[in-house]
C-alpha positions as CSV (number, residue, x, y, z in Angstrom):
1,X,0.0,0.0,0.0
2,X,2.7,2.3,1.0
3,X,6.4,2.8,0.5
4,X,9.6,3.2,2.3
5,X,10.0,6.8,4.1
6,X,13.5,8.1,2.5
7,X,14.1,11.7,3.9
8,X,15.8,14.6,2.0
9,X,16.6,17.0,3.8
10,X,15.0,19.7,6.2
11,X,13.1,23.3,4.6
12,X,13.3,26.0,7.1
13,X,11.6,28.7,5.8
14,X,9.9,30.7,8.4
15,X,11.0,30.3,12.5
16,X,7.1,30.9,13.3
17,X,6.1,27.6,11.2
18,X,6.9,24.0,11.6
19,X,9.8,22.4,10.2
20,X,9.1,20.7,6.6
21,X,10.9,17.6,6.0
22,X,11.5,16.7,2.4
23,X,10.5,13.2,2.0
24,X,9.7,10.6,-1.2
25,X,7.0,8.7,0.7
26,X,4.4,6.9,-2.4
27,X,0.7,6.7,-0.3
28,X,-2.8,7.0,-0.5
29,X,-5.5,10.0,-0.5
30,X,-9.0,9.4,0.3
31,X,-12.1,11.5,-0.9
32,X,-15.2,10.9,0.1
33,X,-17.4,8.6,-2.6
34,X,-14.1,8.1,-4.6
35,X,-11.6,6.2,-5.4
36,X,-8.5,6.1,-3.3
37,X,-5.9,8.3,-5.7
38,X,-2.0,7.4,-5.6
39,X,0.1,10.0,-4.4
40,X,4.0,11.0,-4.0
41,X,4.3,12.3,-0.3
42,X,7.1,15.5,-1.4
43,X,7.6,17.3,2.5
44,X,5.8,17.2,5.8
45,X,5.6,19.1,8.9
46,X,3.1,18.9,11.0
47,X,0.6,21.1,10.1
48,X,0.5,20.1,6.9
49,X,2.1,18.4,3.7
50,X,2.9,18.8,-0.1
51,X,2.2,16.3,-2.7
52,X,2.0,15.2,-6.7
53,X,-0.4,13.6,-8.2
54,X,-2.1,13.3,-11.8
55,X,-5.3,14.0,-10.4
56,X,-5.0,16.6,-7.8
57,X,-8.0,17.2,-6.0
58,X,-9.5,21.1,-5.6
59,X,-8.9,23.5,-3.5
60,X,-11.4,23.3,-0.5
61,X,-11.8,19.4,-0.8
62,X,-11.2,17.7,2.6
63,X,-9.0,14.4,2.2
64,X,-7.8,11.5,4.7
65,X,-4.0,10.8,3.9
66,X,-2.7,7.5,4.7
67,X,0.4,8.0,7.1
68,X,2.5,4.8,7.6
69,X,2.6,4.6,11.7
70,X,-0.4,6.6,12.2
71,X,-3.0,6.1,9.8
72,X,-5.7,7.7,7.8
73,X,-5.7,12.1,8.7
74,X,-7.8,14.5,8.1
75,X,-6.7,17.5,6.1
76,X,-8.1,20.0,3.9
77,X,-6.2,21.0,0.2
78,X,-4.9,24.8,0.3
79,X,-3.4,24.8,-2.7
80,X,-2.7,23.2,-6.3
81,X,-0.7,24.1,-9.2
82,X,-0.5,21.7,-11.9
83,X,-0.1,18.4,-10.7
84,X,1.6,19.6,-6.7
85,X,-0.7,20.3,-4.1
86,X,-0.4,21.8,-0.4
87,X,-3.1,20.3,2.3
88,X,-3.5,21.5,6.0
89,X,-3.7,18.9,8.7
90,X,-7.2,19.3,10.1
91,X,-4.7,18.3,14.1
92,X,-1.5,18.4,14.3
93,X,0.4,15.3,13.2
94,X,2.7,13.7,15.8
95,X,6.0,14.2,14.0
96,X,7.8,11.7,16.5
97,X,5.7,9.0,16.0
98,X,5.7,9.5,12.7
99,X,9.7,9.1,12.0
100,X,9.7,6.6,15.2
101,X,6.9,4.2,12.7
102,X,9.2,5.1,9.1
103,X,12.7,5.2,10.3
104,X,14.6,7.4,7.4
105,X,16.0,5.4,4.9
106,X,20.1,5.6,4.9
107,X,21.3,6.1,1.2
108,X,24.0,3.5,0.3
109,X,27.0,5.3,-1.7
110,X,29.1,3.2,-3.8
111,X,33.1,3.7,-3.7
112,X,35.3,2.7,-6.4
113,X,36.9,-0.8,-4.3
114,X,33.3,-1.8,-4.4
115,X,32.4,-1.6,-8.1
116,X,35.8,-3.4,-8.8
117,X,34.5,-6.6,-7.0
């Protein structure tokens, strides 16, 4: 249903807002009467995250995002341009037990003695 968490790197834009994380999280967004849509998870704080989609719902539409760890949560879609979107968590999202559930993922680099082998 989900992926693997893998982090990217931490977006501090404003010190009044929460952190967002840049993540590449593949999940699932819920509508009410429609079909659960597949979506790339792009940051997260947690008040709120970004995403991609080919269907990207409207502006005003209230969604349940599937958060490995915590479940389905309520948030409401802010923006959209193209196929990116901003939602706002309808309660804050527990950040700890969020990264406690998806550990980050450790990118493996590759030295030259290994790709002699």
């Amino acid at each position: 249903m989900t992926g693997i968490v893998q982090q990217l790197g931490v977006d501090r834009y404003n010190a009044k807002k929460a952190d967002r994380v840049r993540v590449s999280l593949e999940t699932k967004l819920r509508i009410l009467k429609q079909p659960d849509i597949d979506i790339s998870l792009c940051n997260i704080s947690s008040r709120g995250f970004m995403a991609e989609s080919s269907s990207a719902p409207a502006i005003g539409t209230d969604v349940l995002l599937f958060l490995p760890g915590i479940g389905w949560t309520l948030a409401n879609i802010r923006w959209r341009r193209g196929d990116r979107f901003g939602a706002r968590f309808s309660e804050a999202v527990n950040m700890r037990q969020f990264w406690r559930a998806n550990p980050p993922m450790r990118s493996v680099q590759q030295g030259p003695a290994s790709q002699a082998a």
